[in-house]
MARDOZA-596499 format. One record per residue (C-alpha): residue in three letters; x, y, z. Coordinates in steps of 0.05 Angstrom, whole numbers, plus 5000, padded with zeros to 4 digits. Last residue first. Example, Ala and Ser with C-alpha at 12.3 -4.5 7.8 and 13.67 -1.06 7.14 Angstrom:
2
SER527349795143;ALA524649105156;
END
This chain:
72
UNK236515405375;UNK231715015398;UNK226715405434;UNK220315295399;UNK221715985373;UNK228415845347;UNK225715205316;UNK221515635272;UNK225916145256;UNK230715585229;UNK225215265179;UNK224015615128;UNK231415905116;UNK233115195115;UNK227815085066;UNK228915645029;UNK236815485020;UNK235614764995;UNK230714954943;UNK235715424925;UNK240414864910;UNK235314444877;UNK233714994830;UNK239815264815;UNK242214474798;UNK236314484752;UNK237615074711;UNK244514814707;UNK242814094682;UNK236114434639;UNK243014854609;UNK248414384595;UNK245313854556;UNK237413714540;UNK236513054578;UNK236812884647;UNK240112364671;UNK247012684695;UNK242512934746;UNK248112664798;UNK254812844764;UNK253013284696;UNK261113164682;UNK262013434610;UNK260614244631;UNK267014264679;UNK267714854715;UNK259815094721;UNK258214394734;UNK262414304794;UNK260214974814;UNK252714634802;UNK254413994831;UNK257514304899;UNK250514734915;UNK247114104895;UNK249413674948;UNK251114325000;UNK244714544987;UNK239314014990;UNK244213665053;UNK242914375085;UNK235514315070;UNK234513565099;UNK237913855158;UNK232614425165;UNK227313955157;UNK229913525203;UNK230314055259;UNK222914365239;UNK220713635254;UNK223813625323;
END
């Protein structure tokens, strides 16, 4: 059950930030949801990769692991 969540909580990670940073990429004025952070266009697309990929290893993490308990 845990590697489930996790794996959810990673494909919300990605598909939140995945959509900011294309959003970004397209239009550099809207920062959207790490509109806070300071330093312009760059820290806000270095941090979008981030998050995004952060996203993408934790779903990669965790789907082998549910497969072997069976879940998948």
């Amino acid at each position: 059950m845990k590697y489930d969540v996790v794996q959810i909580l990673g494909m919300i990670l990605m598909a939140v930030f995945g959509q900011g940073l294309v959003r970004l990429l397209i239009d550099h004025d809207h920062r959207g949801l790490l509109g806070w952070l300071p330093g312009g266009l760059a820290p806000a697309l270095a941090a979008y990769g981030v998050l995004t990929v952060a996203g993408i290893a934790l779903t990669a993490w965790a789907y082998p692991r549910a497969k072997a308990l069976g879940r998948r």
